[in-house]
Each structure stands twice: as structure tokens, then as C-alpha cells.
C-alpha positions as CSV (number, residue, x, y, z in Angstrom):
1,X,5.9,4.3,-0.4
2,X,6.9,0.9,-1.1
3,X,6.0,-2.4,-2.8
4,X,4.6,-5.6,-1.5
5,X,6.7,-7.8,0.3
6,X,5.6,-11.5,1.0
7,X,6.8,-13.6,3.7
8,X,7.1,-16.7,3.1
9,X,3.5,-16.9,3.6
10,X,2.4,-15.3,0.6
11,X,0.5,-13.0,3.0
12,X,1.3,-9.5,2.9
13,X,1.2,-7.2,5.4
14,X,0.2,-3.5,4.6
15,X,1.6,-0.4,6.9
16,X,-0.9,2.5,6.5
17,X,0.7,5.6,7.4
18,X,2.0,8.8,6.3
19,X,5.0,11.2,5.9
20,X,6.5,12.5,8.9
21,X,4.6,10.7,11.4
22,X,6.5,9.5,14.2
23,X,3.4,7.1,15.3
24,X,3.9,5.5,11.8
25,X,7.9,5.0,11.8
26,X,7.5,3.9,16.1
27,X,5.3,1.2,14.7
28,X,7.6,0.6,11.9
29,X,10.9,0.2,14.2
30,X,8.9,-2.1,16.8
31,X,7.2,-4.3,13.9
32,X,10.8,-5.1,12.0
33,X,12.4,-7.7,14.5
34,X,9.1,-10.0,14.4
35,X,8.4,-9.7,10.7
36,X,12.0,-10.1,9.6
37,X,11.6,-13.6,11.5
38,X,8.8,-14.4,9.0
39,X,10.6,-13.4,6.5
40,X,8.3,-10.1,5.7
41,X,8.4,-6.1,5.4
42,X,5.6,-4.2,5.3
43,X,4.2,-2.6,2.2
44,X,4.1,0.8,3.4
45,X,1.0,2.9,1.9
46,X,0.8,6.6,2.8
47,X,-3.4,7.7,3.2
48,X,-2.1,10.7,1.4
49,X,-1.9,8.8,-1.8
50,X,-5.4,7.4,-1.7
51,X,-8.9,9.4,-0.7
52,X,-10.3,6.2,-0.2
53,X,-7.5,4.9,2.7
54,X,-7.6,9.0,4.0
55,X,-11.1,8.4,4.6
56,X,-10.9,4.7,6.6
57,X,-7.6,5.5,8.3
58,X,-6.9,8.9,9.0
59,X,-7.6,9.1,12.6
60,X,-6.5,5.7,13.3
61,X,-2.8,5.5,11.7
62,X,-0.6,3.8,11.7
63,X,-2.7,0.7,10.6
64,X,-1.3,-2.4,9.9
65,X,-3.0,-5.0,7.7
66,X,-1.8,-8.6,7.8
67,X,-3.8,-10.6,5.2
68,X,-6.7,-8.3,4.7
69,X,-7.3,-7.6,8.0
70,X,-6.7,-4.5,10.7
71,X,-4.6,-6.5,13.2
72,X,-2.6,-3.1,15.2
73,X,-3.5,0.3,15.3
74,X,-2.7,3.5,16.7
75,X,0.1,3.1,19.6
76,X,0.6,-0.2,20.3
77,X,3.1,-1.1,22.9
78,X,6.0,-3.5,22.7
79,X,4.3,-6.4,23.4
80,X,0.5,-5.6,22.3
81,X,3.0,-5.7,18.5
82,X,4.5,-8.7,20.0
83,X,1.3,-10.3,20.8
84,X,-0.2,-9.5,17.7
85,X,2.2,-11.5,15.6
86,X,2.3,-14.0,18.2
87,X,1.4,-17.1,15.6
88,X,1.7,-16.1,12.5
89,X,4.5,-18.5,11.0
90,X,6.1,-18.7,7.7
């Protein structure tokens, strides 16, 4: 689904997800204003592809990962995503 993408940063921030989910490409659509201001994209990772990210993510997607760590999950509102990234500079 995607390569890495590093903000200027060098962290990268992972979207777990998977086809046709409309949770996944909400998240997706709400994320791109704040991380295009950071100069990021999200690697996109569908748990399809992986048993290992199936198992840890499945019931929780999407999941996003900013530097190795679960920072929004499942339906996050506007400003929860906004909040989230609040802080996180390039």
C-alpha cells in the first residue's frame, strides 16, 4: 500500500488499515492537512498483508503510528487528530 514517507523529521508515520474501509480512508482524509504541514504522508500498511499486524490491529484499525508508537485509533474526531499532532514539528 505504499512506501515510507519522512517528514522532515525523519520520523515516519505508519497508517494501518485495509482495503475498502471507510474508517481507514476517514482517518486518511482528516490526517492530510496536518501532516502535509510537517512535511509527511503516511505509509499506509494494509493488516491483510501481514498476520502479525492482523493479529495486533484488526479490531482497532485504522491505527496510526508516528515514530513507533500507537498515537490514534479507531474514529477519532477532527480535533482528537488535531490534538494528536498538536506538537510534533518538522
Amino acid at each position: 500500500m505504499g512506501i515510507a514517507h519522512h517528514g522532515l523529521t525523519g520520523m515516519t508515520f505508519i497508517l494501518y488499515g485495509r482495503r475498502s474501509c471507510h474508517l481507514c480512508d476517514r482517518l486518511e482524509v482528516l490526517l492530510v492537512p496536518h501532516l502535509r504541514k510537517l512535511g509527511a504522508t503516511p505509509n499506509k500498511r494494509d493488516i491483510d498483508d501481514d498476520p502479525a499486524w492482523y493479529d495486533l490491529y484488526h479490531e482497532r484499525i485504522p491505527v496510526l503510528e508516528y515514530d513507533g508508537r500507537v498515537i490514534l485509533e479507531g474514529r477519532p474526531s477532527a480535533e482528537e487528530v488535531a490534538a494528536a499532532l498538536r506538537g510534533i514539528r518538522g
